[in-house]
C-alpha positions, 0 to 999 in steps of 0.5 A: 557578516558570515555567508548565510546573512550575505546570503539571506540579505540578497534574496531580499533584494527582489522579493517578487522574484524570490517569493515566485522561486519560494512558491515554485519550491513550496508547492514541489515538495507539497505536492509530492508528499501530498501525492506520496501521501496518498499512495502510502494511504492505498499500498496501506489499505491494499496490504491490510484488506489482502491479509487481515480483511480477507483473511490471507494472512502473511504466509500461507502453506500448501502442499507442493503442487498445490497452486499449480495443479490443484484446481485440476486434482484437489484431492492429490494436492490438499493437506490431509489431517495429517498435515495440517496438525503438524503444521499447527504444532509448528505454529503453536511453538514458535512465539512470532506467530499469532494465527496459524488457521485452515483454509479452503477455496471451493466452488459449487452450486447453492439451490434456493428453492427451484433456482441453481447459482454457482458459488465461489466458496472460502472456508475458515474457521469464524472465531481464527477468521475474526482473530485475523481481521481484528488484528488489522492496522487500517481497514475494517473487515471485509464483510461488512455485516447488512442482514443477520449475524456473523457466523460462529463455530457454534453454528457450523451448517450456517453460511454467510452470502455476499449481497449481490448473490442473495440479492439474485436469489431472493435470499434473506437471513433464516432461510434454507438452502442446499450446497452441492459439490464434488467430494475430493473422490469425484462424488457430488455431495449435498448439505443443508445450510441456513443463511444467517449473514448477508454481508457487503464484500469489497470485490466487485468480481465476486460479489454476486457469487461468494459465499463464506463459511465454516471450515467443518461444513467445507469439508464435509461438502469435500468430504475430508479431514483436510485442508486447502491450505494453512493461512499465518497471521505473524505478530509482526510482519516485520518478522516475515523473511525471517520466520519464512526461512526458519519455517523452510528450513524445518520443513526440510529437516521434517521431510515435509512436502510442503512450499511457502508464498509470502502475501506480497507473492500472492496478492496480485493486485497489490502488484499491480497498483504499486507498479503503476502508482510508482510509475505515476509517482516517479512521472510527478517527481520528475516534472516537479523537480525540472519545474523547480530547477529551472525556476531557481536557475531562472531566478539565479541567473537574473540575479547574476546579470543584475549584479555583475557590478557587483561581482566584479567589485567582489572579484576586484576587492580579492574574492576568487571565483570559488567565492562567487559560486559559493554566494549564488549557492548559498542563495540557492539553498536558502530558496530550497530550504525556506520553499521546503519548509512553506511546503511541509507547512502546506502538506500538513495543511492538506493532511489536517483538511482531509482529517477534519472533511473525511472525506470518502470515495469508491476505488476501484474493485470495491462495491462501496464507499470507503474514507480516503486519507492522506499519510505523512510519510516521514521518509518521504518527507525527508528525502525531498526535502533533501532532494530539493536543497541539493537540487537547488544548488545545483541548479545555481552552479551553472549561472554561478559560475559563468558569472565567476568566470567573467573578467574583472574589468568587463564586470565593472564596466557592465551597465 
């Protein structure tokens, strides 16, 4: 009879204990998953919204200086026509990028009738706008559509406003208003704009002040040809390091002023729920792996005292104390591997329950409900499943070899 039968045979002899060790073990690994599960499902939606929903990209060009100085000098820092032609021709010619759009970030005021509010302002063209967000993997657009029609190219004095604005303004679709702004000279500027979209945005901070519209009608509020900066959008992020390298590089060569930030780089909120979901993560993972090794050393150290007898018939009969360890371990990684198993069977559970309820919540900097998920992660599902066998050996090794090193004949003589 081979080890894992010998093995296997003395978890039976008491099935309480063991099946509490099995539970222990079962619901570790579940509840891990489940909860590493579920911050997969958020870094997800955070990089999603970050470069497709809001329309970010992977990467974004600006011109030295830009980030740092050009809310204080906007007309030194923007990218002129000049520019932003030539980073387009860069974009056009290299296969691994899909978008390669202008943007514009800009503030003002919006006067319906005798009433002012300031705006907070994002300029794209609409047609590069949609290209982006339909090519997201999880989330819908950001600007969920209420009143009116999305904006087009062909509508270029038209804007679209988020609902807590117009809902300050007294705001519907169809209706005229007059957008002022300084030009990138210092000269205030005023258009004629229509409302044609009352749109639903994520951001709670901004919700009562941004507007979005077309990159023409941005810049001539700022009057210029230019752009803030360029957004790209790769066909595969996987590509990101590389093509951000052979960009830099061309702009050396080119002697072209200008500096890249990558989406990870930008979106601080993404930082920021990673950093505390890992820590809130790493807490879980340690109290769980303490809970279940000290559940399988408690359940390998009855079975020792209960079979001292035993151990030293085994001693006596020319098994070495190697011999002795290497049973209790055995043990002890079947407890693992069999709990692992019960709990990858509950986590599936979970992840099916969720699938079938869809169910829904509000997280935090969001202005609605969304559907929240539970992801299988592979990875994780396999490094803990890993992690808690070799966890669980270890843990019987102590209790192991204490009983290995007890004398022969204090153990048969043991009652």
């Amino acid at each position: 009879m081979t080890w894992p039968k010998i093995a296997l045979r003395n978890l039976f002899r008491n099935k309480r204990r063991s099946l509490l060790t099995l539970c222990a073990v079962a619901l570790g690994f579940s509840a891990v998953n489940v909860f590493g599960g579920f911050t997969e499902y958020m870094f997800e939606n955070l990089r999603d919204s970050f470069i497709h929903a809001q329309a970010e990209g992977h990467l974004q060009i600006y011109k030295k200086g830009y980030l740092e100085k050009g809310a204080i000098d906007p007309g030194k820092y923007f990218l002129t026509a000049e520019d932003f032609q030539a980073i387009k021709e860069i974009g056009a010619a290299d296969d691994r990028i899909a978008v390669t759009a202008g943007r514009m970030h800009l503030t003002g005021y919006l006067n319906v009738g005798e009433i002012s509010a300031i705006f907070v302002g994002r300029a794209m063209l609409p047609s590069e706008q949609q290209e982006i967000s339909d090519r997201a993997e999880r989330v819908n657009p950001e600007n969920q559509s209420l009143q009116g029609e999305s904006l087009t190219d062909e509508t270029p004095y038209a804007i679209a406003v988020a609902a807590g604005l117009a809902e300050s303004l007294a705001m519907k679709p169809g209706g005229q208003v007059i957008l002022m702004a300084p030009t990138l000279d210092g000269q205030m500027n005023a258009l004629d704009a229509t409302t044609q979209l009352i749109f639903e945005n994520f951001n709670d901070s901004v919700r009562d002040k941004l507007i979005a519209m077309p990159l023409p009608l941005a810049q001539q509020l700022y009057d210029t040809e230019g752009v803030g900066l360029v957004v790209m959008l790769l066909e595969n992020r996987g590509d990101l390091a590389e093509v951000r390298v052979d960009l830099e590089k061309i702009f050396a060569e080119r002697n072209l002023p200008f500096e890249i930030k990558s989406w990870d780089e930008i979106s601080e909120l993404y930082h920021r729920t990673k950093s505390m979901f890992d820590i809130i993560f790493t807490v879980v993972f340690v109290i769980l792996s303490v809970i279940v090794s000290m559940s399988v050393m408690n359940t390998i150290g009855m079975a020792v005292m209960e079979r001292t007898s035993e151990i030293g018939t085994l001693r006596a009969m020319g098994l070495r104390r190697r011999g002795v360890i290497k049973v209790f371990a055995i043990e002890s990684v079947l407890l693992g591997v069999i709990g692992c198993l019960i709990g990858l069977a509950l986590a599936v559970g979970v992840w099916w329950a969720v699938e079938m309820l869809r169910p829904t919540w509000v997280p935090p900097m969001v202005a609605r409900e969304v559907r929240w998920q539970i992801l299988l992660v592979p990875k994780y599902l396999i490094v803990t499943f890993c992690f808690l066998a070799v966890l669980t050996m270890f843990a019987a090794i102590f209790p192991a070899r204490r009983a290995a090193r007890a004398g022969i004949v204090d153990a048969l003589g043991h009652t």
